[in-house]
C-alpha positions in Angstrom: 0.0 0.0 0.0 1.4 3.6 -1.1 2.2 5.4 1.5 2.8 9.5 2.5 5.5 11.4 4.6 4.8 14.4 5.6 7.9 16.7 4.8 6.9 19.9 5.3 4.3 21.9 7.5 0.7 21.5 5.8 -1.6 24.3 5.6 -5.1 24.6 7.5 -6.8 25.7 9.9 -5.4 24.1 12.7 -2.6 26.1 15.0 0.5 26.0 13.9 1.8 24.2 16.3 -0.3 21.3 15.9 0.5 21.6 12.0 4.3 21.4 12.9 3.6 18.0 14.3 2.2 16.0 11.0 6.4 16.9 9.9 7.8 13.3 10.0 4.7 11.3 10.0 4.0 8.1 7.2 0.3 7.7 6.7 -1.3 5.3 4.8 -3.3 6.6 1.4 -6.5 5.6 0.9 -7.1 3.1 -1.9 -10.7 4.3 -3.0 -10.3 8.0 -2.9 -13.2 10.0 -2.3 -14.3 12.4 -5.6 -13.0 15.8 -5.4 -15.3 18.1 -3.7 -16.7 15.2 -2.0 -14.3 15.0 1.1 -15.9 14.3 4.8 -12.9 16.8 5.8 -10.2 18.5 4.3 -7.1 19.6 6.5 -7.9 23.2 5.5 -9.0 24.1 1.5 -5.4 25.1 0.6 -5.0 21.2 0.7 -7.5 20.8 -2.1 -6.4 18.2 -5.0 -3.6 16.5 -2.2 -3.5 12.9 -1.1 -6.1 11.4 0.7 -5.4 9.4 3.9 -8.3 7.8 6.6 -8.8 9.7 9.3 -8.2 7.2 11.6 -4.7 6.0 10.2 -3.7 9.7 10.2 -4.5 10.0 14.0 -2.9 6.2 15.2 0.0 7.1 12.9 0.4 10.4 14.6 -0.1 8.6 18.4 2.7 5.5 17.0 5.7 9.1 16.6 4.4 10.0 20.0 2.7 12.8 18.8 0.2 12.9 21.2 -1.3 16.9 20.9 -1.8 16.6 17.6 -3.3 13.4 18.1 -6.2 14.3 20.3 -7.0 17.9 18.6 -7.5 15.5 14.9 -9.3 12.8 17.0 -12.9 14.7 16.6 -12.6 15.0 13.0 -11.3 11.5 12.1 -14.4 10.0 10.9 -13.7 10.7 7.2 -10.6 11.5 4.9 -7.9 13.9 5.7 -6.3 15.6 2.7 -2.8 17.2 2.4 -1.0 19.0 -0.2 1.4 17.1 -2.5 3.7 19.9 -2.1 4.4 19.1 1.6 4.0 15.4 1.1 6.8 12.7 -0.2 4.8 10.1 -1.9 6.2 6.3 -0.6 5.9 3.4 -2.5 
């Protein structure tokens, strides 16, 4: 399964400090995408277009670095896909 790294900050609404933590993370993609414009939740719009992970991967793969702020604040909104921007992403085979 294709994979992401986070290598840079991603945009969004979040505080930035809770942004800084998705740097260094690996996060599953999603293998049936949901349709553009269709997202359950989008990690801010500037991420439109990006790769789509679960929710729930993004969060457990934030709580396995021992990332554990960013991993509550996400918690609430990891019923759907999270998006981020290719530009801050390194796609992993």
């Amino acid at each position: 399964m294709a994979r992401i790294k986070i290598v840079e900050v991603p945009p969004g609404f979040a505080p930035k400090h809770i942004r800084e933590q998705w740097v260094g993370v690996e996060i599953p993609l999603v293998e049936n995408p949901t349709p553009e414009g269709k997202e359950s939740f989008q990690i801010g719009n500037q991420n439109s277009g990006g790769y789509q992970v679960d929710g729930v991967e993004a969060v457990r793969s934030l709580i396995a670095d021992g990332k554990l702020e960013a991993a509550n604040f996400w918690l609430p909104y990891a019923t759907g896909n999270f998006k981020f921007k290719k530009e801050v992403c390194e796609l992993i085979s």
